[in-house]
N, C-alpha and C positions, 0 to 999 in steps of 0.2 A: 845548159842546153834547154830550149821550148819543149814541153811535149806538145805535142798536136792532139788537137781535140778531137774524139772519136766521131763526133759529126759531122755533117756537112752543113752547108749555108750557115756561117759563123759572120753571116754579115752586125749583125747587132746583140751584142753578149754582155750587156750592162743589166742590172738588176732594175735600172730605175724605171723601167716603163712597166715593169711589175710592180714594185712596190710603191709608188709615186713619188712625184715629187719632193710630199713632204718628208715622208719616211726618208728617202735618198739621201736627203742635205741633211738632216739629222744623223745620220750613221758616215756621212764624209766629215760632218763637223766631228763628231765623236773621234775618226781617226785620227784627224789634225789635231786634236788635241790628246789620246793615246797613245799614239805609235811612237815617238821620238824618246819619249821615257818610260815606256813600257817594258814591261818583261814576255817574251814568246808566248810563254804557257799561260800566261793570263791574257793576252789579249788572242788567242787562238781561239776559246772558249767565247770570245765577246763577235768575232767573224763566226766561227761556228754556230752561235746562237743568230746571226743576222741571215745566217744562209737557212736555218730551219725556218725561224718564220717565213721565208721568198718561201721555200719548200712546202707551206702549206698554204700559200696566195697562191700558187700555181697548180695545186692538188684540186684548189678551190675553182680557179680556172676553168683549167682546162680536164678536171679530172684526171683517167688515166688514158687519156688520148693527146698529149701535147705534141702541136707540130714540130717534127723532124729536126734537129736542130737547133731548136729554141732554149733557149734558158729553163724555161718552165720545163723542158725535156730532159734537160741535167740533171736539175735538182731533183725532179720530178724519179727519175732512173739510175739517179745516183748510188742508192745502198743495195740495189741488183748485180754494180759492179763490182770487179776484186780492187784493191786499192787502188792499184797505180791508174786501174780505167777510171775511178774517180778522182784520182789527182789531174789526170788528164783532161777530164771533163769539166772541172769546178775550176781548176786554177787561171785561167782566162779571167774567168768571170770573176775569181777575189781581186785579181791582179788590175782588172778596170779601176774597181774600188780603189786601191793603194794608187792607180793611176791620177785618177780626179781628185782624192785628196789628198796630192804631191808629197805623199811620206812614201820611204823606201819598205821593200817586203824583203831583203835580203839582207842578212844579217852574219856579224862571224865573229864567232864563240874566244874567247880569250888561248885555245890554241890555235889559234889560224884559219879551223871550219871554217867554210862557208855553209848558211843554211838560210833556208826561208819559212816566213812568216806561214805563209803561204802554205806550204807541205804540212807544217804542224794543222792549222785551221781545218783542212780536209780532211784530215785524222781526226779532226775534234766532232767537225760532223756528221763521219760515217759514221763512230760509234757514242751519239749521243745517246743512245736510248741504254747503252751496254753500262751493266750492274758488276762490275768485277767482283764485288761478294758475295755475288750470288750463284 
């Protein structure tokens, strides 16, 4: 099941008119070429790391005043939420990505799981900054 995104006006929730052009087709070539033989936990870390950079082109932006709804207001309000409000918020927006570059984000574990790329990635990062030995 979708979760719904905690905002409204979800008219445009792609990363690319943030980060541009060139960045965009750079990170959809990298999936096309990642996804299909990747392992979760490493490519979670490699979405994870592409949503922090958006994360601070939008910091950069719009500061911390990002319109209503926007991407930049995701990322941007992202690690204020408890997880599932940031699963709900981000996963749109990885899910475009796996969209445009026509690799699958759902995946099922050799018992039968089903799991996503996707959930793992938004866990990657909300706790990028987190030190577990520390």
């Amino acid at each position: 099941m979708k979760k719904q995104p905690l905002f409204e006006n979800q008219n445009h929730r792609s990363l690319k008119p943030l980060v541009g052009e060139k960045t965009y087709s750079v990170w959809i070539e990298m999936l096309q070429q990642l996804v299909p033989q990747g392992r979760t936990h490493r490519l979670a870390v490699v979405i994870a790391g592409m949503l922090q950079y958006a994360s601070q082109v939008a910091s950069k932006k719009s500061g911390n005043n990002p319109k209503e709804g926007s991407v930049e207001a995701s990322l941007v309000f992202a690690d204020e939420l408890d997880e599932d409000e940031s699963n709900a918020e981000l996963a749109d927006i990885i899910e475009s990505l796996f969209d445009e570059a026509k690799v699958p984000y759902a995946r099922t574990n050799r018992r039968g799981d089903e799991y996503s790329i996707i959930d793992s990635a938004v866990m990657e990062f909300i706790h990028w900054h987190d030190m577990p030995w520390e």
